[in-house]
Structures are given as C-alpha cells and as structure tokens.
C-alpha positions in Angstrom: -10.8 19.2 -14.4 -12.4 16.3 -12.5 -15.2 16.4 -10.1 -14.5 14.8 -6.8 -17.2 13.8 -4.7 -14.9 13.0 -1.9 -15.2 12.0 1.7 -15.9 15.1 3.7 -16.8 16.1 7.1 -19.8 14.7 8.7 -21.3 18.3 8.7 -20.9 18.2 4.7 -22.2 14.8 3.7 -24.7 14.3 1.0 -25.0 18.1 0.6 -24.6 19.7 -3.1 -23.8 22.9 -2.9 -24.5 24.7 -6.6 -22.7 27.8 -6.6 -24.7 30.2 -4.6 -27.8 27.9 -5.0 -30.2 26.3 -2.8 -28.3 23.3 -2.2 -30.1 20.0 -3.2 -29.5 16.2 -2.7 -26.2 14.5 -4.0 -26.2 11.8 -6.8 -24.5 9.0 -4.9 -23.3 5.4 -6.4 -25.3 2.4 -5.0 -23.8 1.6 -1.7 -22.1 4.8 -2.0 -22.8 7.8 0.7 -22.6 10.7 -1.0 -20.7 14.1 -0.1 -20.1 17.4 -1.1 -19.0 18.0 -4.8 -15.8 20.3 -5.6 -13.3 20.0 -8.3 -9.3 19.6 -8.5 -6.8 19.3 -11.1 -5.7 16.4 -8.5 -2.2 16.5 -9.5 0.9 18.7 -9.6 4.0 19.0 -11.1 6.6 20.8 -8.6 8.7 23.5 -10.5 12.4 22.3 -9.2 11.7 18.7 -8.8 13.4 16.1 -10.9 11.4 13.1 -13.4 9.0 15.7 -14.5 8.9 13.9 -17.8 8.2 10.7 -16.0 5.5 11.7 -13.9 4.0 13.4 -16.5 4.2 9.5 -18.0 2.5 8.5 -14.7 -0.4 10.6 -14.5 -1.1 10.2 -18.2 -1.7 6.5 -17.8 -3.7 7.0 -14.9 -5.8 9.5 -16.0 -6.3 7.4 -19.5 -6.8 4.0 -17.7 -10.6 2.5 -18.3 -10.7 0.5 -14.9 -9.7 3.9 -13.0 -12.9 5.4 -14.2 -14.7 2.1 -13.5 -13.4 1.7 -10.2 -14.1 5.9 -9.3 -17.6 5.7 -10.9 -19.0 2.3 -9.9 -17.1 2.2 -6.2 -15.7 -0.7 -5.0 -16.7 -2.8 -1.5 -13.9 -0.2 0.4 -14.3 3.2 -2.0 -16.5 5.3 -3.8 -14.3 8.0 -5.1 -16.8 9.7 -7.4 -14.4 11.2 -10.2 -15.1 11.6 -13.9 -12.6 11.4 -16.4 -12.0 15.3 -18.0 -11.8 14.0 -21.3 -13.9 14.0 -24.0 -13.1 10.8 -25.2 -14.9 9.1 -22.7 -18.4 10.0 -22.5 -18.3 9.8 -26.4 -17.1 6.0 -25.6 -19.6 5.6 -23.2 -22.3 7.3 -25.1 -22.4 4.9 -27.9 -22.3 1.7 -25.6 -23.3 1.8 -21.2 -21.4 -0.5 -19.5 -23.2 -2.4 -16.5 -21.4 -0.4 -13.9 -22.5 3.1 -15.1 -23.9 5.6 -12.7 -26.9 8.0 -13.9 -25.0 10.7 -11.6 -22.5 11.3 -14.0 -24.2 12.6 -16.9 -25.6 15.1 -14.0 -22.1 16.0 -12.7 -20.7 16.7 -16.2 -23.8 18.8 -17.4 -23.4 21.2 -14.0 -19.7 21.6 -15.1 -20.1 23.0 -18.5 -22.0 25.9 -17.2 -20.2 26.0 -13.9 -18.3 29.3 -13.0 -15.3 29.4 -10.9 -16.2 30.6 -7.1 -14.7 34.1 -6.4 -11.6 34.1 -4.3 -11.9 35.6 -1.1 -9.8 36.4 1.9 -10.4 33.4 4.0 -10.0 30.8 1.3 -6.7 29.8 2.3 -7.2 29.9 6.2 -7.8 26.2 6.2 -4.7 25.7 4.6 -2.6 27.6 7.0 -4.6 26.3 10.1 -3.4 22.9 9.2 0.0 23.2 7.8 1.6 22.3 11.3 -0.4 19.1 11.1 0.6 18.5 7.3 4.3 19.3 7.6 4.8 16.4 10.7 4.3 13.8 8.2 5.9 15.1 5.6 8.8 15.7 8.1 8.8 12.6 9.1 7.4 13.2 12.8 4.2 11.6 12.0 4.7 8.0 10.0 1.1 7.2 9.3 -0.8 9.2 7.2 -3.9 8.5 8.0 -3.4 9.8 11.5 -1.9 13.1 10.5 -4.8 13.7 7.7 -7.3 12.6 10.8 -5.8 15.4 12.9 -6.0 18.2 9.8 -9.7 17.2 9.1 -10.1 17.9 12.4 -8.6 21.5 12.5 -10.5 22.4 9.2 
C-alpha cells in the first residue's frame, strides 16, 4: 500500500482528510503544493492478459528502485508525486542514515497508516467511476489520442 498525495481538484488541495476527522493541513515537499492523501495499490495485473510474469518483473523494479522514492519524496522542478515506498526495508535504510532530500512528512504519513482503517464502502463509491467511463474509454478506444486531454475532461466530470 502506498500513500499518494496526488494532484487533486482545486476544491481538495492541501486538505487532509483523517478518516472521519477534523481535517488538518497537509505535509507538503518544499516547493511542493500539497493535496488530499488517499492510498492505491497503484498497479494491476489483468486476469487474461499475457507477460504477467514480466510485468510482475516490471513493477518489482520500480517499486524497489532508490531514485523512484527520491524523486516521489523530494519532487523534482515538474512533480511532486508524494509516494512512500510500502516496504519495510526502506525506512529501516533510511532510519539508520537521512539523506539530504528527505521530507519530515513521511514519517507523518507512514505513522497515520499503521493505525489507519479502511473507509466503509458505500453505495455511491463507484459513481465517479461510471460518470466518467465514456470519457475514459475514448482514449482507450483510440477516439481520443492525447491523454492528457481525456483525463482533463474525466476530472472534470468527477
């Protein structure tokens, strides 16, 4: 499990919202503009598709690369992702040396998620899935070429 602190809609910047909590400021990276926390596995593995093996490869190396969780926890000039790594391994790395680009959000992040419970679901969950699968499924038919634009126009539904 990672935590994202992604780009979200203007109406949920810098906003963390603590499971049924008063929400509070967002830890953001210098430079960085914060944005509403929520967690994904980030990847998927589809049941009938071929290279399975490969892209499990793939993700491994990713997810396992040091400048990866550099780049997602220091930001770059274009990107501040905000991820943490879900393993283990890390923080016990980083725990017995900082580097110069760690952020003092993460230890915050991680500590929320060991006591975090999963939110309930609920009937309209998946609304904002259906509202924009139209939008979703012109790029992925090819209608729309730039993804960017069709992502624009989902965000925009949601």
């Amino acid at each position: 499990m990672t935590v994202v602190l992604g780009t979200q809609p203007p109406r949920f910047r810098g906003v963390l919202h603590v499971f049924g909590r008063v929400p509070g400021t967002l830890p953001k990276a210098t430079g960085g503009e914060g944005a509403t926390v929520f967690w994904t596995t980030g990847a998927c593995l589809f049941k009938y598709r071929q290279n399975k093996e490969k892209a499990a490869e793939y993700m491994k190396s990713l997810t396992f690369n040091d400048g990866i969780w550099k780049d997602s926890i220091s930001g770059s000039p274009t990107s501040h992702p905000g991820q943490i790594p879900p393993y283990q391994s890390f923080y016990d790395k980083w725990n017995k040396s900082k580097s110069t680009w760690w952020q003092d959000w993460v230890p915050l992040v991680l500590d929320q998620l060991q006591v975090a419970k999963a939110i309930p679901n609920q009937k309209f969950g998946l609304t904002q899935f259906q509202i924009g699968q139209p939008l979703s499924e012109r790029y992925l038919k090819g209608e729309e070429p730039d993804p960017k634009k069709a992502t624009a126009r989902h965000d925009l539904c949601v």
